[in-house]
C-alpha positions in Angstrom: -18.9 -14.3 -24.9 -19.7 -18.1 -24.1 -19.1 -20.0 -20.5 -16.2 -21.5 -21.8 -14.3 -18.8 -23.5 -15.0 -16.7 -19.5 -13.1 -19.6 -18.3 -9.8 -19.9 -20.8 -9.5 -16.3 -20.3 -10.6 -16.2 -16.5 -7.4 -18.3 -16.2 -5.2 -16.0 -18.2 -6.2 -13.2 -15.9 -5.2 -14.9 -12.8 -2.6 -16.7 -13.6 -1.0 -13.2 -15.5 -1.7 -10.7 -13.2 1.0 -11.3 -10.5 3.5 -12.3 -13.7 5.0 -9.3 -14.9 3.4 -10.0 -18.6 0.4 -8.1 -18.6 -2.8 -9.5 -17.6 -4.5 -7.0 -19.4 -2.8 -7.3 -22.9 -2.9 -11.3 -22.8 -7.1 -10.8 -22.0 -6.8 -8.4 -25.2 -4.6 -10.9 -27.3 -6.7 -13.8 -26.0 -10.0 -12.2 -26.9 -8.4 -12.2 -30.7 -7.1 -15.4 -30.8 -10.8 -16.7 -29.7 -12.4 -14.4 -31.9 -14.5 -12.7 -28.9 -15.4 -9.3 -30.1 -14.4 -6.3 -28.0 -16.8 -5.1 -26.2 -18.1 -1.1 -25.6 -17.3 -1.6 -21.9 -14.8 -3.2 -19.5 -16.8 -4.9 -16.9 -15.4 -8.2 -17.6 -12.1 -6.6 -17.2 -12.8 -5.2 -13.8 -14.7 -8.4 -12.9 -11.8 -10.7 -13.7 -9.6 -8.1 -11.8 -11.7 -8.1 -8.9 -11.2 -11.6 -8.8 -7.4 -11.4 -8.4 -7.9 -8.8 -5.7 -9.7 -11.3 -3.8 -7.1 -13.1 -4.0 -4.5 -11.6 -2.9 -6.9 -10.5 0.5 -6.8 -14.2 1.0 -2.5 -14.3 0.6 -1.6 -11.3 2.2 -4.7 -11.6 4.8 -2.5 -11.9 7.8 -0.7 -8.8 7.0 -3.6 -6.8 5.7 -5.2 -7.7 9.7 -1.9 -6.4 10.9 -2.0 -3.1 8.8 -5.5 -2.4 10.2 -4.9 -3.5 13.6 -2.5 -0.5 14.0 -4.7 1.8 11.8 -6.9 2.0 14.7 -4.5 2.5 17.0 -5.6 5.6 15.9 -1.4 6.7 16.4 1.5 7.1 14.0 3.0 3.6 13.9 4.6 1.3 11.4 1.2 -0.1 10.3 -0.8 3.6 9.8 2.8 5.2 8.2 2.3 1.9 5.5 -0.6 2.7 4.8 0.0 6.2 4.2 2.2 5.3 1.6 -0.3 2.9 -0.1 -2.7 5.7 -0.3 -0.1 8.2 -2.0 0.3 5.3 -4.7 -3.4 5.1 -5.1 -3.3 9.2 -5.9 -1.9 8.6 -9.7 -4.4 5.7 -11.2 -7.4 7.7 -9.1 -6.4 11.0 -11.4 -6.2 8.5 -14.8 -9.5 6.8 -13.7 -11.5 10.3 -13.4 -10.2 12.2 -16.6 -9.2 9.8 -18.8 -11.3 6.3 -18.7 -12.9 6.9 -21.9 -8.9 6.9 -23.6 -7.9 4.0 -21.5 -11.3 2.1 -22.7 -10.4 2.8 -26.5 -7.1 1.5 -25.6 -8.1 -2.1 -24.8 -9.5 -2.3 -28.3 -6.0 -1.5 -30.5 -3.7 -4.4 -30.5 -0.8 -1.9 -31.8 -0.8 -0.7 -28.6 -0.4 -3.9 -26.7 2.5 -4.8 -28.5 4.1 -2.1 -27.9 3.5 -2.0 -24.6 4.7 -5.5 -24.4 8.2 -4.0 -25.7 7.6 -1.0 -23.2 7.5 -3.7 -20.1 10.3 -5.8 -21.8 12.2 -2.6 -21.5 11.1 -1.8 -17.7 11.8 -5.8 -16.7 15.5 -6.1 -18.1 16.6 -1.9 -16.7 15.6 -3.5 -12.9 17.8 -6.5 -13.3 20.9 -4.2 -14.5 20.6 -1.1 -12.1 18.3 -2.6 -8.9 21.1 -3.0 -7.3 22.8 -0.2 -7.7 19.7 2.1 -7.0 19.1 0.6 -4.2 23.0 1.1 -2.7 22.4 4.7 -3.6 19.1 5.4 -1.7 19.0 5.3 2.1 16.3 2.9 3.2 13.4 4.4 4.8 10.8 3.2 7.0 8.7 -0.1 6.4 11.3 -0.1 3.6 9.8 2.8 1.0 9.8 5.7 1.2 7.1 8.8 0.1 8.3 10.1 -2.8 9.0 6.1 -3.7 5.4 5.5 -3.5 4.6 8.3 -5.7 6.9 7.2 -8.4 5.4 3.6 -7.8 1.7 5.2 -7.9 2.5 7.1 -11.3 3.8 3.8 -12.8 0.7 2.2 -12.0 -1.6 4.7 -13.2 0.2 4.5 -16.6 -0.3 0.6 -16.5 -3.8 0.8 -17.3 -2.6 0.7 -20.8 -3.0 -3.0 -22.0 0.2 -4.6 -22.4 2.6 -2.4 -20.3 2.0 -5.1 -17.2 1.3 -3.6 -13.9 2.8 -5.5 -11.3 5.8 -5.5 -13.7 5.8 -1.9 -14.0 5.0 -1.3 -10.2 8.3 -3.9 -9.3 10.5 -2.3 -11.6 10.1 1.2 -11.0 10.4 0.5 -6.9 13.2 -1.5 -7.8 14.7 1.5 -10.3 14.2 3.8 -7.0 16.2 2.1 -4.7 13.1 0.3 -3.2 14.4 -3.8 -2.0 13.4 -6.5 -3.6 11.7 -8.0 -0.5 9.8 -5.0 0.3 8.5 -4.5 -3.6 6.3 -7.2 -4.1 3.9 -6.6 -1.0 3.7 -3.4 -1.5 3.1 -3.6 -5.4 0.3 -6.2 -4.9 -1.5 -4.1 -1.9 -1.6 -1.2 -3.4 -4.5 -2.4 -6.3 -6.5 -3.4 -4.1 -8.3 0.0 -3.1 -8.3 1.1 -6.7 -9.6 -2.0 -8.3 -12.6 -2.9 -5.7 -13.6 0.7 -6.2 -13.9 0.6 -9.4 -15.9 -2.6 -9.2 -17.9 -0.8 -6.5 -18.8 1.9 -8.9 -19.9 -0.8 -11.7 -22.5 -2.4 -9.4 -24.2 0.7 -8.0 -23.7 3.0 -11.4 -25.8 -0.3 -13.1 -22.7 -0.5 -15.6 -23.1 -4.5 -14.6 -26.7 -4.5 -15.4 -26.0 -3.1 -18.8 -22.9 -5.2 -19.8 -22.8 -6.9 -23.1 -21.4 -9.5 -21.4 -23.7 -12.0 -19.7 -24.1 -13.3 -16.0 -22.6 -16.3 -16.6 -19.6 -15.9 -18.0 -19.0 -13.0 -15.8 -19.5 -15.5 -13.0 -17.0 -18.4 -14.7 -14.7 -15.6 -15.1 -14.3 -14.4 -12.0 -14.2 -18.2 -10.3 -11.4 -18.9 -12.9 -9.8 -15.8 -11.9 -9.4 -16.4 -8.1 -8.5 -19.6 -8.3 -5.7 -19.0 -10.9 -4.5 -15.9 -9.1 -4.2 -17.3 -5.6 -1.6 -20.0 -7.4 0.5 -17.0 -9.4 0.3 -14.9 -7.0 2.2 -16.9 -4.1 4.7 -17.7 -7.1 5.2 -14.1 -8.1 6.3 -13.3 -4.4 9.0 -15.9 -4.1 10.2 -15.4 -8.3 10.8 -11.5 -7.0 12.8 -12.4 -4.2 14.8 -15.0 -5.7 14.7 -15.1 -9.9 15.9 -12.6 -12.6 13.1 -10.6 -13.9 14.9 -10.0 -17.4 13.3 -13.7 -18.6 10.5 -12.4 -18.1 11.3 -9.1 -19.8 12.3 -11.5 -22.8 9.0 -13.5 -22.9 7.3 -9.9 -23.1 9.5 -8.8 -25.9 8.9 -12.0 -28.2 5.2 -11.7 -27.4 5.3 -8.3 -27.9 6.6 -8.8 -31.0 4.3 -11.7 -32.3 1.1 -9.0 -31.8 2.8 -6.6 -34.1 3.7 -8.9 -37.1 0.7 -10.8 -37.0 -2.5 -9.5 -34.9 -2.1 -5.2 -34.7 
């Protein structure tokens, strides 16, 4: 991978994750369309990903200093009952990443299975805009605004986002959204609760020497991740006022043409 193809799809990553399109799928259906061979591993993946976890520390900073503030309160308050929460979402995508990375890793290289999880997201964008509403009538809000069991449901949705093209913070939203979860609350929690997940993984990449052994060079690793951040800090403060305030089934559209396109003319 050259400097300059890091960059172009550096800037896909960030400026995709906190869309509900799939950052994943478009790094896979960029790869193709720059002619960048898969490669055996996904450090560039979690690299690129790392990068838009920085960037939402930087967003959300202010209320991730709150939420540990009150963790060592070292009581049962708002701030240590959130975080409880967060760490029952992690408890799905921590199960996928210990028995099954070597299937999610075989995944990223099939672009039949990007499109159709393109359609899949599609699916999971338009269902929120219909029923939100109603769900959310129907379930009696609980504390910091989700509940256990909503978390887990969240959590599981996530874990099966790894796939490339079924869009995580798209599936994340929509299946809070499905569970009665408000719009308001969704979008924090959907974008806090990578952030464990992902940094560990990149953890386990430096110290396992997975880094060290990467096809991918230094440098573009490097472009990558710069491209990433600074792409994702723009998207992601964009993403939090389009799921307050905008439809999510245009963006459930944009997912089924594109979803679409990979089938016909790159799976």
């Amino acid at each position: 991978m050259e400097w300059f193809e890091a960059l172009i799809l550096g800037l896909v990553q960030g400026l995709t994750e906190f869309l509900p399109v799939s950052s994943s799928g478009h790094l896979a259906i960029g790869k193709a369309l720059l002619g960048v061979e898969p490669s055996g591993d996904l450090v560039f993946e979690v690299t690129v990903h790392a990068a838009t976890v920085l960037a939402t520390i930087v967003v959300f900073r202010r209320q991730i200093w709150k939420l540990l503030c009150g963790l060592f309160k070292f009581k049962y308050n708002d701030e240590t009952d959130y975080i409880a929460k967060l760490c029952v979402s992690m408890v799905p995508v921590f199960v996928v990443g210990m028995f099954f990375k070597d299937q999610v890793e075989a995944a990223f290289s099939s672009l039949l299975v990007v499109g159709v999880c393109l359609l899949v997201t599609a699916v999971l964008l338009t269902l929120s805009d219909f029923l939100s509403a109603r769900a959310s009538a129907a379930v009696k809000e609980s504390r910091n605004g989700i509940s256990f069991w909503q978390a887990l449901v969240v959590g599981v949705g996530q874990a099966l986002a790894v796939l490339p093209g079924l869009s995580r913070s798209g599936t994340t939203i929509s299946t809070g959204l499905l569970c009665g979860v408000k719009r308001e609350n969704m979008a924090q929690f959907s974008f806090l609760m990578v952030l464990v997940p992902i940094l560990g993984e990149t953890f386990l990449d430096l110290v396992g020497g997975d880094m060290a052994a990467s096809s991918t060079g230094a440098l573009p690793l490097l472009v990558g991740f710069a491209a990433a951040f600074v792409s994702g800090l723009f998207a992601c403060k964009v993403m939090i006022a389009l799921v307050r305030k905008a439809q999510l089934k245009w963006f459930g559209l944009y997912c089924a043409l594109a979803g679409l396109l990979v089938l016909l003319f790159l799976a």
